[in-house]
C-alpha positions, 0 to 999 in steps of 0.5 A, spaced: 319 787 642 327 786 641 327 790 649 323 784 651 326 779 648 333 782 650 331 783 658 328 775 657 335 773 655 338 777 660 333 774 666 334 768 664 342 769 664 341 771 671 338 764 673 343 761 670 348 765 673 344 764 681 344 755 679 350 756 678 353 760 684 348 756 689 352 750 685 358 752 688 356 753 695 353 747 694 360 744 692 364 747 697 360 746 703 360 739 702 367 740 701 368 743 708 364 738 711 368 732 708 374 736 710 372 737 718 372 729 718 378 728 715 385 729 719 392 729 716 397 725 719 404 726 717 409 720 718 416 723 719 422 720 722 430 719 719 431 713 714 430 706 717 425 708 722 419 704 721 414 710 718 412 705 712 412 699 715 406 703 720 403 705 713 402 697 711 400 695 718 394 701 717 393 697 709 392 691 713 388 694 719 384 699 715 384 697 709 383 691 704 391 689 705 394 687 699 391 685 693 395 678 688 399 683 683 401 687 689 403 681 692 407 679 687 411 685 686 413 684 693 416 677 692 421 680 687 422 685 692 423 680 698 428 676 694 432 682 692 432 684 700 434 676 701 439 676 697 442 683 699 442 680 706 446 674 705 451 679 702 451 684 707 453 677 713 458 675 708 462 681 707 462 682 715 465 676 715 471 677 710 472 684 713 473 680 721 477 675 716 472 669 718 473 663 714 468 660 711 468 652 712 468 649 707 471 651 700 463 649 697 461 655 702 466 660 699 464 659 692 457 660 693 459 666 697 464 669 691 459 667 686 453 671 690 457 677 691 458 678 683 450 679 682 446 686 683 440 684 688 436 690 683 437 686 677 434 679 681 426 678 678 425 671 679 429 666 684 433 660 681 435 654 682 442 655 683 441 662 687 436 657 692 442 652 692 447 658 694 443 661 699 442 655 703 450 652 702 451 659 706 446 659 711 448 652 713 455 653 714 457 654 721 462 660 721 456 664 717 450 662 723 456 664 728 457 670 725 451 673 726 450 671 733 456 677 734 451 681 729 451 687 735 458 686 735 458 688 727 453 693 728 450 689 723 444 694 719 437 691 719 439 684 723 432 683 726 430 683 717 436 678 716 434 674 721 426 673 719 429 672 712 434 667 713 430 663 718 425 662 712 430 661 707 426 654 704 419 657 705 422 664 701 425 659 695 419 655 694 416 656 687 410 657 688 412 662 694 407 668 695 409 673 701 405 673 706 403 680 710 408 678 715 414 677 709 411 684 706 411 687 714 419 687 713 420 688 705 425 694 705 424 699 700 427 706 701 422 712 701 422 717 695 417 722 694 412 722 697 406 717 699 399 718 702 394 713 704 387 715 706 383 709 710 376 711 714 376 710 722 370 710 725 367 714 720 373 719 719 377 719 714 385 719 716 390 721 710 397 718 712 402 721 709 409 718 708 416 722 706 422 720 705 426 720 712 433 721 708 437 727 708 437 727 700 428 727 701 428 733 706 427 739 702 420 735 699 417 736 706 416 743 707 410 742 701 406 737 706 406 742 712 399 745 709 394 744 714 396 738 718 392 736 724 397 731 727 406 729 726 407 722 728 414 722 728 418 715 728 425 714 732 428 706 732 429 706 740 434 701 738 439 704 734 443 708 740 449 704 738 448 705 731 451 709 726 449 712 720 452 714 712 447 718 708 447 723 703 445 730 704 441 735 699 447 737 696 450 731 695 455 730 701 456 724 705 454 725 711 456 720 718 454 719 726 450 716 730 443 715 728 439 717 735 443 723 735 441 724 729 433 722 730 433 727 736 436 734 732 430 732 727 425 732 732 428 738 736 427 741 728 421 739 727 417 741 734 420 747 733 417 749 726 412 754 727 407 751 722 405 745 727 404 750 733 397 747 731 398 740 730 399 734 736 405 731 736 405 723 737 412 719 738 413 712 735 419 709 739 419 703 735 422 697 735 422 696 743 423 689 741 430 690 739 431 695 745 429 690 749 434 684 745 440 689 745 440 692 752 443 687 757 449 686 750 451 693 749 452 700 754 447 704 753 451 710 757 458 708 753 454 712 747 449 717 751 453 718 758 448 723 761 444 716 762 445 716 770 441 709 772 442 702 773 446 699 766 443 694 762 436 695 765 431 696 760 425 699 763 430 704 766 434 706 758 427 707 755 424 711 760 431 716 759 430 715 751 422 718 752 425 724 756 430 726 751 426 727 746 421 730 751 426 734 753 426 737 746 419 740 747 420 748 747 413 749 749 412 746 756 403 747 755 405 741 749 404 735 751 408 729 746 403 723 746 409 717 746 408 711 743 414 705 744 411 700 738 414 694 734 412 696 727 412 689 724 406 687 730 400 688 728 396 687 734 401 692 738 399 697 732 393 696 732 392 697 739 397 704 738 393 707 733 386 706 737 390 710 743 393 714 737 385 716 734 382 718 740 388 723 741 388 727 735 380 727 735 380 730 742 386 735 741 382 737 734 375 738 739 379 742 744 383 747 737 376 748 736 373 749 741 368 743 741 370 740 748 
């Protein structure tokens, strides 16, 4: 009797253990299939290039933007990257020995300079008042038309800030998509953002671009179907101050230091799989740029006709592409403006078929 009750037990033991293995194959093969329709695409590029900006445009086209509370973090956000602008045009103007032209203007410059933009959570009358004492004088409008001669960071942000100066100060002000599209916050750690296209799911997934973030990235190679990296074209006259890893300060000129990154990147074994799409963003600065500053005066293997647009862009596509050690591989090259919407969304559509159809042929399907 015992025997039969134990061989009971046991059988029923069994089946209990045979459920829950096909539970298992259950779960994982529905695992793969969600994994087989979903890719992830790695956002990488040097600091201040535009990779989280192409992040909230895909908030903006393929998901539901933002929502009031995310909003209202944004327009602290705004008034600090406000704030932080007028001080930059200032000092630029202290440093040329600029005047300011009125002593009005001259003490709102002073009062501006002791507050830290960080500690800014709500803007005040008094604060609107010296903004707008600033952004009227003329001497200060005047500097910034030579905002190329000052190598002036971030001028097409300063610009969009100041000329919605009363709009940005108004005290019901909530930021429109456009405002958040040029909110400047320095990626740290990692982000990921997943939206569905088509049925696929996309996992975007941004790192930060500064040389102090770098050591995070190699934890993001696993299984990456595709790199988008993003380079500003138009930074071939500008230079650069960063941190590396050890904490030591590191200078020169931001588009060399875009193609050296490229170069490592490609060059890595674990992308040998992975298409590689280049984002030359900010073309519409490129654009404003080149007739004003020599492009070959920095970059003197440019042999074509000086200040021509078309021409410096197609040089600056075959530098990078240059950097290609595989000449099988094809680097799908993008000239984007990050803040455009209808020029990202039109980009990722051509983007999408790319990664699709190149994942088809790894595996064979095409």
């Amino acid at each position: 009797m015992a025997s039969k009750i134990l061989a009971c037990i046991c059988s029923a033991d069994r089946q209990e253990q045979r459920r829950i293995h096909r539970e298992i194959e259950k779960k994982l093969k529905r695992d793969k299939r969600e994994t087989d329709k979903s890719f992830k695409v790695l956002l990488l590029g040097t600091g201040g290039s535009g990779k989280s900006t192409v992040i909230k445009q895909m908030r903006i086209i393929h998901g539901n933007g933002y929502t009031s509370q995310e909003r209202d973090y944004f327009r602290q956000i705004v008034h600090q990257n406000m704030l932080t602008s007028l001080q930059m045009l200032a000092s630029s103007m202290k440093e040329l020995g600029i005047p300011f032209s009125s002593a009005d203007s001259q003490n709102a410059y002073e009062m501006l300079l002791t507050l830290n933009p960080e500690a800014v959570t709500e803007v005040t009358p008094a604060l609107q008042k010296m903004a707008l004492q600033l952004w009227k004088d003329p001497h200060v409008v005047d500097t910034f038309r030579r905002r190329l001669d000052l190598h002036l960071q971030a001028a097409d942000v300063i610009q969009y800030y100041l000329d919605n100066l009363n709009r940005l100060y108004t005290a019901n002000y909530m930021p429109t998509l456009p405002d958040i599209l040029r909110v400047r916050v320095p990626t740290t750690g990692i982000t990921e953002y997943p939206f569905i296209l088509d049925g696929l799911v996309f996992r975007l997934v941004d790192v930060g671009g500064q040389r102090s973030e770098r050591r995070k990235w190699i934890h993001c190679f696993e299984d990456c179907t595709s790199i988008i990296f993003v380079t500003a074209c138009s930074e071939y006259d500008e230079e650069m101050i960063d941190i590396d890893a050890d904490g030591k300060e590191v200078t020169g000129n931001r588009m060399a230091e875009s193609l050296a990154l490229f170069q490592t990147i490609i060059s890595y074994p674990w992308f040998e799989s992975s298409s590689i799409i280049l984002f030359l963003n900010k073309k519409d600065i490129l654009e404003y740029k080149v007739p004003q500053v020599n492009f070959a005066e920095h970059f003197p293997s440019y042999k074509g006709p000086a200040r021509d647009y078309r021409c410096i862009r197609q040089h600056i596509s075959d530098m990078f592409s240059s950097l290609n050690p595989d000449p099988q591989r094809v680097v799908y090259t993008h000239f984007t403006c990050a803040t455009d919407t209808e020029n990202i969304r039109f980009v990722f559509d051509a983007v999408k078929e790319t990664i699709i159809l190149l994942n088809l042929k790894h595996y064979n399907l095409v």
